[in-house]
N, C-alpha and C positions, 0 to 999 in steps of 0.2 A: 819822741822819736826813738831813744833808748830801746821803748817798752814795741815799739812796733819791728823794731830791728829781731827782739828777742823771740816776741812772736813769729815773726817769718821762720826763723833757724828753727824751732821747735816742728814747725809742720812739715818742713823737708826732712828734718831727722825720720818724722813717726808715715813719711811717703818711701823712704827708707827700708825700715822693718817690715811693710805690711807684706804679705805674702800671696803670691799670683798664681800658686798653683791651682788653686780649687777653681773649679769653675761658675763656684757661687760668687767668687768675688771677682774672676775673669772670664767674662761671659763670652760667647765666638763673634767674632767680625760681622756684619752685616754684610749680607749678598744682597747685591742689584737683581730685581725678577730678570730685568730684561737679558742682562748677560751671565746670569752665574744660574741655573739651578741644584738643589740638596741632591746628597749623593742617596739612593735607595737603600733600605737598611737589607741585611742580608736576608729574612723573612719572603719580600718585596724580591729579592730577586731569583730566591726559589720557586718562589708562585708563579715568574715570569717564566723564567725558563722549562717548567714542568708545564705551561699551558704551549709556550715556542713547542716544543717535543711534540707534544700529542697533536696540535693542529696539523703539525708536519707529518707526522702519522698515517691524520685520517687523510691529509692529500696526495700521501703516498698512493700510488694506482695498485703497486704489488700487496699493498696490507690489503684493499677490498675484495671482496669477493666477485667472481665472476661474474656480470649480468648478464644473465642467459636469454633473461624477458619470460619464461616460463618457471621459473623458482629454482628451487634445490628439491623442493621436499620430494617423495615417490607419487604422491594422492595427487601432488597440484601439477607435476606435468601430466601424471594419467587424464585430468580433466582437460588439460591443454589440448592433450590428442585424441581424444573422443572429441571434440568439441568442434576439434577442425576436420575430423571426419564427417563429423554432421552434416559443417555447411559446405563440405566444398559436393557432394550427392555423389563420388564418384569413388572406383573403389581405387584404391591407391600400393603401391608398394611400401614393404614398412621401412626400406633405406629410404625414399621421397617421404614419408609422412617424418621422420625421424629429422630431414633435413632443413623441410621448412617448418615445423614445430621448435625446429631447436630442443629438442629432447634426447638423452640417451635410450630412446625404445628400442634402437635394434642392437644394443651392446649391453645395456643393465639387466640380469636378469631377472630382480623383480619384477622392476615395470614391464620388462614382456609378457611375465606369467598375469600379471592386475587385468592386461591388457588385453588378453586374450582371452580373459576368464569374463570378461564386463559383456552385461546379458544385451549390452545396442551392438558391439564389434562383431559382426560376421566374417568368416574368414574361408578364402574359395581355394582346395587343394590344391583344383587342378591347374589354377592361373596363377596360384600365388600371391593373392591381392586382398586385400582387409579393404569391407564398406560398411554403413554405417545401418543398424536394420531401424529401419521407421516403423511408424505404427501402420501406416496403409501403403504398400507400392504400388505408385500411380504417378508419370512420368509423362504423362498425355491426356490429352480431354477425353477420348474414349475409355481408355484406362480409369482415370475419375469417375465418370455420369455410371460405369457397371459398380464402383463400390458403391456409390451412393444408393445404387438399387438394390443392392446388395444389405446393404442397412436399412432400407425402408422397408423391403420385406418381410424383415426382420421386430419392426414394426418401431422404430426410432429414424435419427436423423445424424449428420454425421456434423461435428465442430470447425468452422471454416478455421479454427488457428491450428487445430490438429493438422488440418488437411494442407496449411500453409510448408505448416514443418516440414512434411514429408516431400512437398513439392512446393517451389517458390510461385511457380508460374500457376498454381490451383486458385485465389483469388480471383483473376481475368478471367481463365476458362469457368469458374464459376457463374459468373456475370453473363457471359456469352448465351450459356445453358438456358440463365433465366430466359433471356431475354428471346432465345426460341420455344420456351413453355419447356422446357423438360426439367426443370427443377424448380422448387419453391424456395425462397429464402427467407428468413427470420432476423430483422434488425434490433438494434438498442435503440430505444426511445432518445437518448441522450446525442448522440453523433450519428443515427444512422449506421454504423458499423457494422458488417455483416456478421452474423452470431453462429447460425444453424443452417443446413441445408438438407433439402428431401425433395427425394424425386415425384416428380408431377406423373400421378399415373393416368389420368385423363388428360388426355391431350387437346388443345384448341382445336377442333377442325368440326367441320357440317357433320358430319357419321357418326362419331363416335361421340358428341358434345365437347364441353369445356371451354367452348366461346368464351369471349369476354363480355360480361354485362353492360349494353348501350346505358351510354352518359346519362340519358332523360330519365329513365328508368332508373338508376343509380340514384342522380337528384330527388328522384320523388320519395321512393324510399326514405332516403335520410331525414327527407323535410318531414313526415311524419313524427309527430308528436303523442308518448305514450302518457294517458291521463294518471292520475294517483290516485291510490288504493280507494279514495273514497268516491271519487268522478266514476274509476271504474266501475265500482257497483251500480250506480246509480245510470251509468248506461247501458247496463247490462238489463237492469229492475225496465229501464225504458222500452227496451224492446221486446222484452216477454220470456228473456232468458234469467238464468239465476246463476249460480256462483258456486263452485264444490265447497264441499265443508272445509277443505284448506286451503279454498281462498277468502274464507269470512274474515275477515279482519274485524279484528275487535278492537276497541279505543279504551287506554286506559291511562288514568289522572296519571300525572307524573309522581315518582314516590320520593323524588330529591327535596330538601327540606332548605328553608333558608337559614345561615346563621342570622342569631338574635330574633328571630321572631319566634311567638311560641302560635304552636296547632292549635286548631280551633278544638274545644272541648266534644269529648265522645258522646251522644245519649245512648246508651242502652235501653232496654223492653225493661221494666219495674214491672216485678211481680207482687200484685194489690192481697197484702194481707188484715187488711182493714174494712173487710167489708163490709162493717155494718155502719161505715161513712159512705160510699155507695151513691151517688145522687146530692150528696150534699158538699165534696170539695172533689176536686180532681186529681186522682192522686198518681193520676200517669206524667204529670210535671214535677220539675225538681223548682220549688219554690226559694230560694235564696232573700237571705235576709238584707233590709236597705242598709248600707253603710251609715255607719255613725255621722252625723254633722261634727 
């Protein structure tokens, strides 16, 4: 009992002396997750703060830049206001083009100078109005069917998307045209799409021709069947006619070779310098020797 007495007072003496400052020998308290979370070291809360800042920043309205909807740059509203000169067909004042383009055209003086200098902006002194110049001015079906004659005579056809550009409503009165014989039109195999158009210089009518070819006649046509090159001749030889010299057609072996096989052996003409065998072997054959057993 002595020695257990002794023992105890010894371990409380050396609980005594130990030293609690280090934190290798005084670790921190345990935190519950649910109630206590670790303080963020200061790293952690630069990073926080400097991303708070900038977020707040870019949702500042006054840091963005203005959205005009036509850019900032000089070239990309220039394109803005040519572009909406194009489609609106009309010619326009440049305080109206400036206000619904949203552009400074009629205050920046470059973009006035770009503006007025671009080879589509026409611009009319005595009105004061800037429109847009198209490839064909044609604003009516009469107007149209005279370019189109206009280019036929010339001895081509004119591009129904060109023709669209310049006037929206050229597609329909195109179709109209057809469909009273004054113009021909040229489609894509693929959708039918109108492609080309040229004036019908022969008109459908009893006087002057350009009827349309009856249906039966059309069928019969078609149902004809042209023979090949060798039938041809051969009804040709039938009935006592003959054939020009460029239409002989000649037949020749094919020269494509197949791989792995090999061509049949050449004979050439052997010139007989042995004439005094003559009668007794043949010597225009290549005699080959039998194979070994």
């Amino acid at each position: 009992m002595a020695g257990l007495a002794r023992d105890a007072a010894a371990f409380k003496s050396a609980l005594h002396r130990q030293d609690y400052s280090s934190w290798h020998s005084q670790p921190p308290p345990l935190q519950h997750p649910a109630t206590e979370t670790p303080e963020p070291s200061s790293k952690s809360k630069k990073k926080r703060q400097k991303s708070s800042t900038s977020l707040s920043h870019l949702l500042d309205s006054s840091a963005l830049p203005a959205d005009t909807g036509s850019g900032t740059n000089v070239n990309t509203q220039l394109v803005y206001a040519v572009n909406h000169l194009k489609s609106t067909g009309n010619p326009m004042r440049l305080q109206d083009l400036a206000i619904i383009t949203n552009t400074p055209v009629d205050t920046d003086r470059v973009l006035f100078e770009k503006f007025k200098a671009h080879d589509r902006v026409l611009y009319d002194i005595k009105t004061d109005l800037y429109s847009y110049r198209h490839d064909y001015n044609v604003r009516n079906k009469a107007a149209l069917l005279t370019e189109i004659q206009r280019q036929t005579r010339k001895g081509g056809g004119l591009s129904v998307r060109t023709l669209k550009d310049s006037w929206k409503e050229a597609p329909q009165a195109i179709e109209e045209l057809e469909n009273e014989g004054e113009v021909y039109v040229t489609r894509t195999l693929k959708d039918g799409q109108m492609r080309m158009v040229f004036w019908n210089e022969i008109k459908p009518d009893e006087e002057s021709g350009g009827m349309s070819v009856e249906k039966e006649f059309n069928d019969l046509w078609h149902s004809l069947e042209v023979p090949n090159d060798v039938d041809l001749l051969k009804q040709l030889a039938s009935e006592g006619l003959q054939a020009t010299a460029a239409e002989i057609v000649t037949s020749k072996a094919p020269a494509t070779k197949k791989k792995g096989k090999r061509s049949a052996p050449r004979y050439r003409q052997v010139r007989i310098t042995n004439t005094h065998l003559r009668g007794q072997i043949d010597l225009s054959r290549d005699y080959i020797a039998p194979a070994a057993k």
